[in-house]
Structures are given as C-alpha cells and as structure tokens.
C-alpha positions in Angstrom: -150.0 -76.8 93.0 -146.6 -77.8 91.2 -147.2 -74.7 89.0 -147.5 -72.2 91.4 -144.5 -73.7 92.9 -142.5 -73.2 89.9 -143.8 -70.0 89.6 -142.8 -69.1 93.5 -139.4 -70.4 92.9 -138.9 -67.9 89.6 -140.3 -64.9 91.3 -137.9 -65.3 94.7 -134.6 -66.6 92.1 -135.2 -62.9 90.7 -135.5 -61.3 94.1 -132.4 -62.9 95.6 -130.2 -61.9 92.2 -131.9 -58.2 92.3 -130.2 -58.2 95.8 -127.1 -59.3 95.0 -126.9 -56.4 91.7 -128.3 -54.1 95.0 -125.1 -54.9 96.9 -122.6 -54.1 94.2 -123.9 -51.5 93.1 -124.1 -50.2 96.8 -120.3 -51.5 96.4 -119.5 -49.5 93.6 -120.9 -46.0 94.8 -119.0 -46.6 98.1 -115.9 -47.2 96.0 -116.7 -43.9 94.1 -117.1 -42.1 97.3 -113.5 -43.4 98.3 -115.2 -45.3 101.7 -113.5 -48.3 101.0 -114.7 -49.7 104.7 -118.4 -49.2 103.5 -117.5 -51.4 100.3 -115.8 -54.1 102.4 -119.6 -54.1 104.5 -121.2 -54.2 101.9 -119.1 -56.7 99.9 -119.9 -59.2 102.9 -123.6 -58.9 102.6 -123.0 -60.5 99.0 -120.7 -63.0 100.7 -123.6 -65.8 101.6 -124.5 -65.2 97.5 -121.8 -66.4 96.1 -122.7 -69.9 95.5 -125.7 -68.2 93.0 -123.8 -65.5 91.1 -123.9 -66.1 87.6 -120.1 -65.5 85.8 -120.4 -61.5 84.8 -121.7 -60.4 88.5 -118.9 -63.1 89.9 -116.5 -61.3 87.8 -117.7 -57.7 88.9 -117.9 -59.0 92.5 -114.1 -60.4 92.5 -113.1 -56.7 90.6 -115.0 -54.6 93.4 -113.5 -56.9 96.1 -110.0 -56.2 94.9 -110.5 -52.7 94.7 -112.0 -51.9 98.1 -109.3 -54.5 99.5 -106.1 -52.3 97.6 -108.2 -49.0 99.3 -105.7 -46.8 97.3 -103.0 -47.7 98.4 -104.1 -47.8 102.0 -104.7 -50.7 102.6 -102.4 -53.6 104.6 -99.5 -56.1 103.0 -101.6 -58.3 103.5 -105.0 -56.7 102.3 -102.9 -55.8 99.0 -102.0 -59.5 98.2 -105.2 -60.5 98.6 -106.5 -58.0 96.1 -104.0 -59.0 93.5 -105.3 -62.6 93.6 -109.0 -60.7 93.4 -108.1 -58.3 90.5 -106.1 -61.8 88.6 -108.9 -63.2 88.5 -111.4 -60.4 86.8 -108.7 -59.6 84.7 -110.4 -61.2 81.3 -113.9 -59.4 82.1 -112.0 -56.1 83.5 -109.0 -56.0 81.2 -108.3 -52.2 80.6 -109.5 -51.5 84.7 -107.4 -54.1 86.3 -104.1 -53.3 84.2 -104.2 -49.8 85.1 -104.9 -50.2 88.9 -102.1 -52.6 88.8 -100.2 -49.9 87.5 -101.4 -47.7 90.2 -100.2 -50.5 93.2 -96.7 -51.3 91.4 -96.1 -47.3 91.9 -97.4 -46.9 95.3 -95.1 -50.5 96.0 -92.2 -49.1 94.5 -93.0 -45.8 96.4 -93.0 -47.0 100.0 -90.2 -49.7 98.9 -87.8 -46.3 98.1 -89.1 -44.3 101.4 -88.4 -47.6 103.6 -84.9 -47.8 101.7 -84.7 -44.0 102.3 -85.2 -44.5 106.1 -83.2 -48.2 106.5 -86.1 -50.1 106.5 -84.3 -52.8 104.7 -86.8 -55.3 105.6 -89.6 -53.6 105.0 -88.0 -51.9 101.7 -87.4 -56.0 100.7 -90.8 -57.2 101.0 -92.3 -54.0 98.9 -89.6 -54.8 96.0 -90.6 -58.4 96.3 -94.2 -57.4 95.9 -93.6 -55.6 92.8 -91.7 -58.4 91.4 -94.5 -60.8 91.9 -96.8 -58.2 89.9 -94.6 -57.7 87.0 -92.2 -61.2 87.0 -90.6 -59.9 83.6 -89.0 -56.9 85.9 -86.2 -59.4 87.8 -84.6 -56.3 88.8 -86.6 -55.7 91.5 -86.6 -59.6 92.9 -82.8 -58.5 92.8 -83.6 -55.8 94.8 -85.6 -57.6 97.4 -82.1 -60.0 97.6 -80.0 -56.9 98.3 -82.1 -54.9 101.1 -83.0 -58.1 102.7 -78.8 -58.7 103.3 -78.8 -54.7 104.4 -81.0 -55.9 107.0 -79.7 -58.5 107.7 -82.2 -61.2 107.0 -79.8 -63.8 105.8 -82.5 -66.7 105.8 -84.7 -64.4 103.3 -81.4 -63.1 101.5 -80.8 -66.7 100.5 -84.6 -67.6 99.2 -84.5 -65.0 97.1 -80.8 -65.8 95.8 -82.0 -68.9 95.1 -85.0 -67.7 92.6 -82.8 -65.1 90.7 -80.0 -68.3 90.1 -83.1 -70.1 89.0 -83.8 -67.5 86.4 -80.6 -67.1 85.3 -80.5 -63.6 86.6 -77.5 -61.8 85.8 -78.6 -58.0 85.5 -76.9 -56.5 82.4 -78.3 -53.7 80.7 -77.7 -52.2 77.2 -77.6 -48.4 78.6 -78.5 -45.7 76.1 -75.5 -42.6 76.1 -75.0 -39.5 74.2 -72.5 -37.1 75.2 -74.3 -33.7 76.6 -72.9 -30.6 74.1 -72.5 -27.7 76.6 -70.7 -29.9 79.5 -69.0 -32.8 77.1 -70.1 -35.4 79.7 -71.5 -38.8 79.0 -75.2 -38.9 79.9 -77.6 -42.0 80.0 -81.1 -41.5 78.3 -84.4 -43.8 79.5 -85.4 -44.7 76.1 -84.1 -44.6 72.3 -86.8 -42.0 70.7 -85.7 -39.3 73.4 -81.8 -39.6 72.6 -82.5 -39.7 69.4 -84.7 -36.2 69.6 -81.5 -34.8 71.6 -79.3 -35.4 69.0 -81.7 -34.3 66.7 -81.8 -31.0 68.1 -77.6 -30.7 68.7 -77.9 -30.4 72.5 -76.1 -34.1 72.7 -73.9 -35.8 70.2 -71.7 -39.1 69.6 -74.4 -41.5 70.6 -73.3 -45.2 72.1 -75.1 -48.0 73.6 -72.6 -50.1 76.3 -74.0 -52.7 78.7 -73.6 -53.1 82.0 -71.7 -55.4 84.0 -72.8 -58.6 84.7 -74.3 -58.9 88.9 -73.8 -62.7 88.9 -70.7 -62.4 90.8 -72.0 -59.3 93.7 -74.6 -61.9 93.9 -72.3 -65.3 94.0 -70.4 -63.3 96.8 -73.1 -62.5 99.1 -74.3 -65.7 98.9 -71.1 -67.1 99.7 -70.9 -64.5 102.2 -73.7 -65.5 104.0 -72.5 -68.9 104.4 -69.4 -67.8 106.0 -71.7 -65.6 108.4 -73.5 -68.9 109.2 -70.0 -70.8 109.8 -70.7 -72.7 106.8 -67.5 -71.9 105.1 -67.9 -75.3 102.9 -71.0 -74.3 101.3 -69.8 -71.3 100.8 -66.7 -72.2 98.5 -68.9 -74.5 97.0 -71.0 -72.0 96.0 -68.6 -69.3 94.1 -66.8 -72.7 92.1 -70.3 -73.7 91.1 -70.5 -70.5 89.8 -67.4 -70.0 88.2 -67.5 -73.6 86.6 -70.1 -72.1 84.6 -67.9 -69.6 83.5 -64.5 -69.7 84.6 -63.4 -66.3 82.5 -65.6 -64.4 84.6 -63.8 -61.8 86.5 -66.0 -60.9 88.5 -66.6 -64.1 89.9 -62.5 -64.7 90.4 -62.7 -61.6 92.4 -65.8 -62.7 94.9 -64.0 -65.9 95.4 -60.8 -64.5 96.0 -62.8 -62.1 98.3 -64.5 -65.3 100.2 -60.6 -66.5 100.7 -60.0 -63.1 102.3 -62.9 -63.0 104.7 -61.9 -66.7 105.8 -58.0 -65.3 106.7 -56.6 -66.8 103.4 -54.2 -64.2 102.2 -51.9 -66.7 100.1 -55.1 -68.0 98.1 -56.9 -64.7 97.4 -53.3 -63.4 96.1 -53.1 -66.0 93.7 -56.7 -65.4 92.7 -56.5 -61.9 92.4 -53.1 -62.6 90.3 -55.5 -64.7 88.2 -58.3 -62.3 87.6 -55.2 -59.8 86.5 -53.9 -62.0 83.9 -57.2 -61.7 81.9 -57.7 -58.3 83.3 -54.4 -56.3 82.8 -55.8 -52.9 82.3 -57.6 -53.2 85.8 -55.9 -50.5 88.3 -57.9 -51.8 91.2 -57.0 -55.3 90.9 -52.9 -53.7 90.6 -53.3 -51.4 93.7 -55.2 -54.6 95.6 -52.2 -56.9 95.0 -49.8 -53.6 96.3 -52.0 -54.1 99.4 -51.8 -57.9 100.0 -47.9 -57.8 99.1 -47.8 -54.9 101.8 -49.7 -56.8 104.3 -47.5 -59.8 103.7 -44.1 -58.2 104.1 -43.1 -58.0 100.9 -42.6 -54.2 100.3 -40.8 -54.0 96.9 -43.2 -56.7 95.1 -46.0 -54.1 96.6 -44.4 -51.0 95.4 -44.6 -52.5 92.0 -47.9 -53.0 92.3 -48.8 -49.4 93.4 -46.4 -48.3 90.3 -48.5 -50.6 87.8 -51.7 -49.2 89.1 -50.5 -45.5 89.2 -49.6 -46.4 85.0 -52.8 -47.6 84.4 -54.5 -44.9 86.9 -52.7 -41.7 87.0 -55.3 -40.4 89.5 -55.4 -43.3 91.5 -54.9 -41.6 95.0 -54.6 -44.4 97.5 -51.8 -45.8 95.0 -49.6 -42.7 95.9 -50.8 -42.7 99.4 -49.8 -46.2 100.1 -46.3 -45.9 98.1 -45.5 -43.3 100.2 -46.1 -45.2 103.3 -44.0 -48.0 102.2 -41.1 -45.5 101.9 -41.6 -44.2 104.8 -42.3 -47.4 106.7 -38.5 -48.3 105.7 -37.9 -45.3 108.6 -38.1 -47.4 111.3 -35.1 -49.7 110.9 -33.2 -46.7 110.6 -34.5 -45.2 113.6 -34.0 -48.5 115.7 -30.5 -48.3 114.9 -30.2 -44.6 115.7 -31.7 -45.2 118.9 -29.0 -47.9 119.3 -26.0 -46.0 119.0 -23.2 -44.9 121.5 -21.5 -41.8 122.0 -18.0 -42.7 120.6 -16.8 -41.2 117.1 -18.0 -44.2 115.0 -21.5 -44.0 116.6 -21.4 -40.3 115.7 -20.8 -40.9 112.3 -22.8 -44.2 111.6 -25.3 -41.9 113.6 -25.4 -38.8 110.4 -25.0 -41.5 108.1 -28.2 -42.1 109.3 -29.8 -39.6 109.6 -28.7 -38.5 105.7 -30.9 -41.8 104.8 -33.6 -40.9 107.1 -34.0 -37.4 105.3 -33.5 -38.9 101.9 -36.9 -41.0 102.6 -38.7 -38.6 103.6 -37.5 -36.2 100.3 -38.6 -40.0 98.4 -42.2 -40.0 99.8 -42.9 -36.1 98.9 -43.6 -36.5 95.1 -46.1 -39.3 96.3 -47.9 -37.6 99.3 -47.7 -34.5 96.9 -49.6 -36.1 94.1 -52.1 -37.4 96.2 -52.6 -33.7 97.6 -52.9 -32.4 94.2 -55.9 -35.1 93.2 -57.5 -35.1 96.6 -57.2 -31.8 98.2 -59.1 -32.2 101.0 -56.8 -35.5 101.9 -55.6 -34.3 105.9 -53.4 -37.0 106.1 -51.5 -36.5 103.1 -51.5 -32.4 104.1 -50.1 -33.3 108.0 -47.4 -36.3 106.6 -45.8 -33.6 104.3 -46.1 -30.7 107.1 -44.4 -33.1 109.3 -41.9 -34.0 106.8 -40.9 -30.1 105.8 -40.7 -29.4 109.8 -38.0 -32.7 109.5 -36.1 -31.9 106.7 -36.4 -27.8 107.7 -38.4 -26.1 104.7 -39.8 -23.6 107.1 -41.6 -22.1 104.3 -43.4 -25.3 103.1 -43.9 -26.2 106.7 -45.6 -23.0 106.7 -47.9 -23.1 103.9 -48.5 -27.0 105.0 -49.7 -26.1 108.1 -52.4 -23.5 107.3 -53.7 -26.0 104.6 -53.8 -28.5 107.8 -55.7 -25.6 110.1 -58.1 -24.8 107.3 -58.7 -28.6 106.4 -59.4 -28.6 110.3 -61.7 -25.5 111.1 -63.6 -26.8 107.9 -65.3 -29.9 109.4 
C-alpha cells in the first residue's frame, strides 16, 4: 500500500506541474497575440501554484506577469509599477528580454511625460519623469524634472520631496556639451555624442570643435526651494535654506543671486541690492546683474546711481535693449518736476520767462532720450513703445517729418497684431 502511495503522489506532482507549463504557455501565446487581458486570466489560474513552482517556471511566471501587466504601454500607473517590480525580479533568468522592454517603458514614460508637459499636465508630466527616474536612477536629470513640473503645477508638498532627493545626491546638473561651429551658417551647434561631431568635422560641414559645460542648477533649485517656503509663510526656513547652500560654496553666483532673489520676494530691496552688488564683484562682466542694480537704484529713488548702471550694462551689452529703454525713461522721468513748475507759474513777465526757460529744458530731455529710445528701435524693431515715445517726442519737439515716418511705423506695428 505505501508503494502505490508514493507512486500516486509522483504521477499527480507531474499532472499539477504539466498544468502549471499549460498556463504559461497559454500566457505566452496570449502575450503573442497582444490580448494582454487573456494573459492576466490566465496568469491567475497559475496564481494558487505558486507555492510549487520550481525557480525557472517562477522566473518565466514573474517575466510573463510583468509583461501582460506593462500591456504595451497600455496599461495603468499603477499596473506599470507593478510590472517593474515583476520584470526586477526575472531580470537574471531574462536578461537580454527584460532590458529591452525596459527600454520600451522608459520611452513610452518619457513619451506621455513630454505630451502631459505639452498640454500642462504638470502633475501628471511629474510623476511620468519620476517613473523614468526610478527605472534608470543614473539619469538624475529626469528626478530633476519631476522637481520642476511638480512646482509648475503647483504641488509644493511633492516639489519639496523631490528637492530633497536631488540635495541628497548631490545633484547639481552640469553637462560637458559637445559644439562645433556649423560651416555654411557660422553658428555654434551642439552634437548628441563625440563620434558624430567628430564625422562632421571630418567631412568640413562643421569646424572649430569645443566642449563647454553647463551651468551649475544648484542655485534654480536652492531658489525654488526657498521659494516655496516663502509660499508656505515659512520665510525662516526659507533663508535658512539658500545660506545652507551657499555655506557650501559661498563663490557661487548663482546661489548669491537666488538669495538676493528670496530678499526681493520678502520686500527686502536694501539686502537684495547689497547682494546683487556682491554677486557683481566676482561677476563683473555680467550685463544682467549691471541693468538689475539700474532697476533697484531706479526703484529706490536714486536715478543717477541707476543710470550708471544702465551705462555699465549697455558697455558690457551693446544690444542690451531694456538698458536703453530704461535710461530713456529716467531722462524722461526728470520731466515731471519741470512740468510741475510750469503748471505753477503766473502770467507776469518773470513767469513768462522762467516759463521758456522751461520749456528749453523740457525739449532738451526729450532730444536726451532719442539716442536711447532710438537704439532700442534699431535692436528691437518691433518694440511699440519705443516707436510711440519717439513719435510723441518728434510731435513735441516739431520734426513733422520724423513724427511722420514714426507714426506709420506705430500704425503698421498696430494693424500687424
């Protein structure tokens, strides 16, 4: 009797893994066929099994599972996580498969991540970049990315999480880019790898290759940070957060600029002067940082220390347009004292002379703030406001002819948008 029992037990063992090889392979054509919702039935019938698959059908079983669960790129969020963890763990038995449908999900993620960026999905766009991060963690661009749609969203809680992980690694985003300037249009292009500049040159269609790296993100990402905070009227942590960040490296200046940006949002106009004075000392040759203290000076009353300014960052930048625009408006902004007192005046033969006296001056600003309104013209044609300051001006100072010409540009400018 105990033999034939031994000999039962052998004889139904072999039935029950027959059935389970049944199954997967009923699995496998259903994959084949692309009926993913067949695979997932029959992928429950070997559910109860299990506990008795031997390693290599476990292994087949967990690669089938993630497969049907991914569906091609069909299926849910949620169905795709769950098939990563699947696919992770065939991935010794089912090397060369598992890589390449990897592959396959990191370019349908980054897909629907750039279509729900496309459409301002932020939050949706976030989660897909964060999905490919967590397939491919060398790739800390896209956690980055995650970070930066979830703030477009805004989803300050998630912003910050995801902050927090790329300060963890050390993130800071800089790139050695690959240039070599294009022959027929002498502009600076960017190539995707070495061996295909290289082939450019090669065949004269580019020349003068250089490799530069990009700028640093720590600060962008120090700012937003901080910038959250002050959203959240934590204005403490926020501060905290851009000196933490700066104590690490205090030449950074990027990271002066965010802070002295945090100071601005918060309504302090002395402190982000005297930071943005800062960054300029170790940044001379920056225009922007010039024309920014013009604006602050402006804003603070102080006209001839912001003309400076604009004058230092029209050296630097002789294209810099809103450097001409703005010195031009502190010339002209010196009209209304003039006008006060015109307005002020008697009728007696001192007030009629103080009163063309006055006038003179009045004229002489507006002939001052032509070269700049002028300039600006010349860089940014299609600037209306420069175009209708100067028409206004020549109707003033009585160029009828300029007037003229001003006002068609005006008209055109108009029936244009």
């Amino acid at each position: 009797m105990k033999k034939q029992f031994i000999i039962a037990l052998a004889i139904s063992i072999s039935a029950f893994s027959f059935a389970q090889k049944k199954e997967l392979r009923a699995v496998e054509k259903a994959i084949k066929d692309n009926n993913f919702s067949e695979a997932k039935a029959a992928l429950a019938v070997v559910e109860p099994m299990l506990g008795s698959l031997d390693e290599k059908l476990m292994d087949k079983y967990n690669y089938l599972k993630g497969v049907a669960l991914y569906a091609g790129g069909a299926g849910s969020n949620a169905d795709m996580d769950a098939a990563v963890e699947y696919l992770n763990k065939a991935e010794d038995a089912y090397k060369v498969e598992v890589t390449q449908l990897k592959g396959d999900m990191v370019n349908k993620l980054l897909e629907k991540g750039n279509k729900a960026y496309e459409g301002k999905k932020f939050g949706a766009a976030s989660e897909y970049f964060e999905k490919v991060y967590n397939m491919r963690k060398k790739d800390t661009v896209y956690l980055y990315y995650a970070a930066a749609t979830a703030v477009n969203e805004p989803d300050y809680d998630r912003a910050l999480v995801l902050y927090q992980k790329l300060k963890d690694l050390e993130y800071t985003g800089i790139e050695e880019k690959l240039y070599a300037v294009n022959v027929a249009t002498n502009e600076k292009e960017v190539f995707p790898s070495e061996a295909l500049r290289k082939a450019s040159v090669s065949a004269k269609t580019h020349m003068n290759p250089t490799n530069e790296k990009s700028d640093s993100k720590r600060g962008e990402i120090v700012k937003n940070v901080a910038l959250i905070y002050i959203s959240k009227g934590d204005n403490d942590k926020a501060i905290q957060a851009i000196k933490d960040a700066r104590a690490e490296d205090p030449d950074d200046v990027n990271l002066i600029l965010s802070e002295a940006n945090i100071y601005y949002k918060m309504g302090d106009t002395e402190k982000f002067k005297e930071l943005l004075e800062i960054a300029t000392e170790k940044d001379p040759g920056n225009a922007e940082l010039q024309y920014n203290l013009g604006v602050i000076s402006a804003e603070s009353d102080h006209p001839e220390e912001a003309m400076g300014y604009y004058k230092k960052a029209i050296e630097l930048d002789p294209n810099y347009v809103n450097a001409y625009i703005n010195s031009a408006a502190l010339v002209l902004g010196r009209e209304e004292a003039l006008i006060k007192e015109m307005n002020g005046l008697g009728t007696s033969a001192a007030d009629d002379k103080r009163y063309e006296q006055l006038r003179k001056e009045r004229q002489d600003l507006y002939r001052e703030a032509v070269p700049y309104l002028s300039k600006a013209l010349e860089i940014n044609p299609k600037s209306q406001s420069a175009a209708t300051t100067l028409m206004n001006i020549y109707s003033v100072l009585g160029e009828t002819d300029k007037y003229k010409a001003m006002k068609a540009k005006v008209e055109a400018m108009g029936a244009g948008q």
